[in-house]
Each structure stands twice: as structure tokens, then as C-alpha cells.
N, C-alpha and C positions, 0 to 999 in steps of 0.2 A: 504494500500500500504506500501510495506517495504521500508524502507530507507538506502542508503548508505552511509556514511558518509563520504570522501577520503580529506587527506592532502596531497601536491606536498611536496616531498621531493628533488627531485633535477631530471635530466638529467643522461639517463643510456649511457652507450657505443653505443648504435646504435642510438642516438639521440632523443630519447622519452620520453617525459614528463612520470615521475613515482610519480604515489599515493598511501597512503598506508592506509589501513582501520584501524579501533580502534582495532580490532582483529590481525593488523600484517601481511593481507596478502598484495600484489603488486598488482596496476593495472595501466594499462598508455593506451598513444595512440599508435597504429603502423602506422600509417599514415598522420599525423599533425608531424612532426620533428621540434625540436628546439636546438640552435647552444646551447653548453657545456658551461655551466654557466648562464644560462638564468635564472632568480629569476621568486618568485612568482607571483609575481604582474605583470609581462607579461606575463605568462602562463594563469593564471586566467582572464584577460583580452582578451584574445583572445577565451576561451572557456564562457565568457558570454553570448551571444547571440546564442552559438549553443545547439542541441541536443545532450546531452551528450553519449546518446545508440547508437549514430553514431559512439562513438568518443570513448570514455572509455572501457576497456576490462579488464578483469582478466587476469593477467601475470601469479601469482601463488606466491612462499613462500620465494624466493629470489631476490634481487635488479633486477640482470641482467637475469630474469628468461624467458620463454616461448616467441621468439621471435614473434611469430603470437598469439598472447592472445587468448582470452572464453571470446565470447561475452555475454556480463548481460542480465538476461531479461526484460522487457518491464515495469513489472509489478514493479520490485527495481528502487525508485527514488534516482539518483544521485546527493550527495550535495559535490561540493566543499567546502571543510571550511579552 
């Protein structure tokens, strides 16, 4: 199984937790919204008990990119870190 690796780097314009892989691309939620300025440790707190492939998407290669993301497959395990 491949792994994804995602660090929260902040809160984009429409409200969506954004992570970004070791490679640089963007991914967040479109659907879980958090208020502008929201830190890590409440973001990663509320995504511990979920299914991340619910939740996580591919944005694409800039901050405020692809407002409806690509969803991951099933098969790429998602690691917050």
C-alpha cells in the first residue's frame, strides 16, 4: 500500500483545511470548513477519528487551487504528520 504523507499548512480562502505532500502538491477538505486561523492541532484533532478518503482530496499545485478536488484512491494510505 502507498502512503501519503500531508502536513496542514494553514486555511485557504474558501475555508478548507490545506495539506501539502513532500512533493509540493495541495490537498484539503471541500467539505469539513474551518474559521481563518485555525492551527494544527485542531485541525488534526478533529480529522483523528475519521476516514481520511472521505475527507482528503487533491487540490492540485497551488495554495488556492481546484475548488472541488480528485478524490485519492482507496489503495494511498493517508498520514497526517
Amino acid at each position: 500500500m502507498k502512503e501519503l504523507k500531508l502536513t496542514f499548512i494553514g486555511i485557504d480562502d474558501w475555508n478548507r483545511p490545506v495539506f501539502q505532500d513532500e512533493k509540493g502538491r495541495y490537498f484539503g477538505d471541500t467539505e469539513n470548513l474551518f474559521n481563518y486561523g485555525t492551527g494544527k492541532e485542531e485541525v488534526y484533532n478533529f480529522y483523528q477519528d475519521k476516514e481520511l478518503h472521505y475527507h482528503i482530496c487533491y487540490f492540485g499545485i497551488s495554495f488556492d487551487c481546484d475548488p472541488l478536488g480528485i478524490w485519492i484512491k482507496e489503495d494511498v494510505k493517508i498520514i497526517l504528520e
